[in-house]
N, C-alpha and C positions, 0 to 999 in steps of 0.2 A: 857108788850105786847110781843107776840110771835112773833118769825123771821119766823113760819111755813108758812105764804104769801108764800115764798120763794120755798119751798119743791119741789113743781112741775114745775119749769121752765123746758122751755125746746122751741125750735128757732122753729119759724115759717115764714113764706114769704109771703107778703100781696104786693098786685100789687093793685094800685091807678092810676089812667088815673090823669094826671093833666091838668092845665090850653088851655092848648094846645093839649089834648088829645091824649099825650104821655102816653108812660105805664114808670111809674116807679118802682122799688122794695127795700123796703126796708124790712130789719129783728127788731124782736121784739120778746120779753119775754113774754109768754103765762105764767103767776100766779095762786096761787088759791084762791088767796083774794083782786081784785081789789081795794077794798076799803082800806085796809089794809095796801097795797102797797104805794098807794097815801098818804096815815094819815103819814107813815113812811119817804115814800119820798118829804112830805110838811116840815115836820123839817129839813133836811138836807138842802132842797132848802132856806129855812129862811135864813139858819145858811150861803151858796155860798151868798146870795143876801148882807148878812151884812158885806162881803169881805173873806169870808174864802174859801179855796179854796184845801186844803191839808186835808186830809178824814184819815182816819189810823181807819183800821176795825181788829181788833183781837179776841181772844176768848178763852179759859182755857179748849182747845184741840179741839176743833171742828172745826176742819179743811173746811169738808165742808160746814155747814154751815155759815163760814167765806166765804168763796169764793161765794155762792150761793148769800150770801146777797150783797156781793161786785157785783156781774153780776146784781143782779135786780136795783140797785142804781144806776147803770152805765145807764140800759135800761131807769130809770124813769127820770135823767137828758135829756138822748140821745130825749128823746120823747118830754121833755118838751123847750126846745128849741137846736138851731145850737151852741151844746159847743164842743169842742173839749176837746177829755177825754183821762187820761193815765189811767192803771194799773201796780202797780207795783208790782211784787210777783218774790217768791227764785223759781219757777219751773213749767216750763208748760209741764213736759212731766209724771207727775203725779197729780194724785188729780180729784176735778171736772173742773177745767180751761183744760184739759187735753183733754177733753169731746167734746173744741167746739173751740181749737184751730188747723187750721193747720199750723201746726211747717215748712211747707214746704214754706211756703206763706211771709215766712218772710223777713227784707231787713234790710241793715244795715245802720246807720247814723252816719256819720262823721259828728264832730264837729272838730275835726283837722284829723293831722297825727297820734296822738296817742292816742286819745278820741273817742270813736267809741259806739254805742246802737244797740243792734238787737232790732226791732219793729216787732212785729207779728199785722198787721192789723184785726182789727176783723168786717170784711166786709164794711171797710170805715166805723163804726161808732166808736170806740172808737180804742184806741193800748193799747198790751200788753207791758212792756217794765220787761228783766230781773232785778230781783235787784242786781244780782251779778256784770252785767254790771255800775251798776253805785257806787257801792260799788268797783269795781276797778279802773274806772272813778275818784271816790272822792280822792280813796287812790294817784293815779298816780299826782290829780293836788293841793294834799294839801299844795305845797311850791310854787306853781304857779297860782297868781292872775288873769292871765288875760286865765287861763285855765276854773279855778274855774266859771268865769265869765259867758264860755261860757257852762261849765255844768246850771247855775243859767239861762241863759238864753233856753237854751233846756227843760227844766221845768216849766219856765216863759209861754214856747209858749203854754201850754196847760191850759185852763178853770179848768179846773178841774185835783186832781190826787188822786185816791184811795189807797191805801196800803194797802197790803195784808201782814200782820204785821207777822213776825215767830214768836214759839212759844218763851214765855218770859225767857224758861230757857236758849235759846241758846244766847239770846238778853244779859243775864247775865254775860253767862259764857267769851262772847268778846264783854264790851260794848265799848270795842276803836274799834271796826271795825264798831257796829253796830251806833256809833253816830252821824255818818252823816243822818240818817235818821232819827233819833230821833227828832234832831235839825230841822227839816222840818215838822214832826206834828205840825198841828195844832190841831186837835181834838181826840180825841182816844172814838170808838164805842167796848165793849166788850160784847159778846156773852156768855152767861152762862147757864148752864142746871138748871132749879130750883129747882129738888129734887136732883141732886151730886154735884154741885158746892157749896163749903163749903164760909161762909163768910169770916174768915179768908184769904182763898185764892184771892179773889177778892180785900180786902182790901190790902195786900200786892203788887197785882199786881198797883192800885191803885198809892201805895205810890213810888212804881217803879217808874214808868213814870212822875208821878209828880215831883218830883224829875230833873227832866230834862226839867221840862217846859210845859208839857204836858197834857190839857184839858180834863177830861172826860168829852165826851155828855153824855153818860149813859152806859147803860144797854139791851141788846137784849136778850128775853129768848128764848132758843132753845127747849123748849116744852111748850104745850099748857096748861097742867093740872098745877091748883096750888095746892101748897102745906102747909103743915102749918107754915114751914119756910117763905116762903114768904108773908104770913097773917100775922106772927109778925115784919114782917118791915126788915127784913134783906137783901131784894134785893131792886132795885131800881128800877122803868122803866124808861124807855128810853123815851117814847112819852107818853104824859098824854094830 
């Protein structure tokens, strides 16, 4: 199945009179496959209902459409009921997160005196959180239990948390920095092109994470045209 649903988002503002005929306004993702979106984000929603709750979205370089599929899953949670949602990613001052964050807006969260999160709100519906901050976070409380705790529970407080996974070669090259995330996947979503993504490559990535504990859900293809590769069975989808 293709992540093209995704291609065209882009924030819109929808005023609803409610019960009381107040005006309320909330923001939403304008797609280009309602249906699509829903089939995509009914599997993920199975997978939160059956207690999973940690999302790890990455992809064999495609940066944005990692982040774009990460924004529409966020929307299709936010929509379907009151969860409270993190994002977790190395950078909001590049990319497409880059797009629809303002970096000005942001605040910071003390969990002590030396445990601290900058959260960039994304209009009261879900927060941005850096990953470096909790990768310095992790590093600063890993001989202090009762630091760790309250990192475990600053993560706890949220329904949901996405991860905007970096690319696997940096994840490699320091996996002692990168394992405190690792070790928080629960599922791993991977984004492929189906005519360049070689299988080889996937398999590897694949054996990487496993290796560490690490669930693949599947498979997302980042174009819509198939090819003969993937008529002989070499890619996988994600939603069937």
């Amino acid at each position: 199945m293709s992540n093209d649903v995704f291609a065209n988002l882009k924030m819109e503002e929808e005023v609803k009179p409610d019960r009381r005929k107040k005006k309320r306004t909330r923001f939403f993702y304008k797609v280009e496959n309602h249906q699509e979106l829903f089939k995509i984000g009914a599997s993920y929603l199975k997978d939160f209902n059956s207690g999973i709750k940690s999302f790890a979205i990455g992809s064999t370089g495609y940066h944005t459409s990692q982040q774009k599929t990460i924004m529409g899953l966020a929307s299709f949670f936010d929509h379907h009921d009151d969860l409270k949602i993190a994002i977790v990613t190395e950078n909001l001052t590049s990319g497409y997160f880059s797009e629809i964050v303002d970096m000005d807006k942001g605040h910071e969260v003390f969990l002590n005196d030396d445990l601290v999160f900058n959260v960039n709100t994304f209009h009261n519906h879900f927060d941005f959180i850096l990953l470096e901050d909790f990768l310095l976070n992790e590093k600063h409380a890993e001989e202090n239990e009762d630091e760790q705790e309250l990192i475990d529970d600053f993560l706890d407080s949220y329904d949901i948390i996405l991860w905007d996974v970096p690319e696997i070669h940096k994840i490699q090259n320091s996996p002692q920095i990168y394992f405190p995330i690792l070790e928080r996947f629960e599922t791993l979503s991977l984004i492929v092109a189906q005519s360049l993504t070689k299988k080889e490559e996937i398999d590897h990535i694949i054996s990487f994470f496993g290796d560490y504990g690490v669930t693949l859900k599947g498979l997302l293809m980042d174009h819509k045209e198939v090819d003969k590769v993937e008529k002989k069975g070499l890619f996988r989808s994600l939603f069937k």
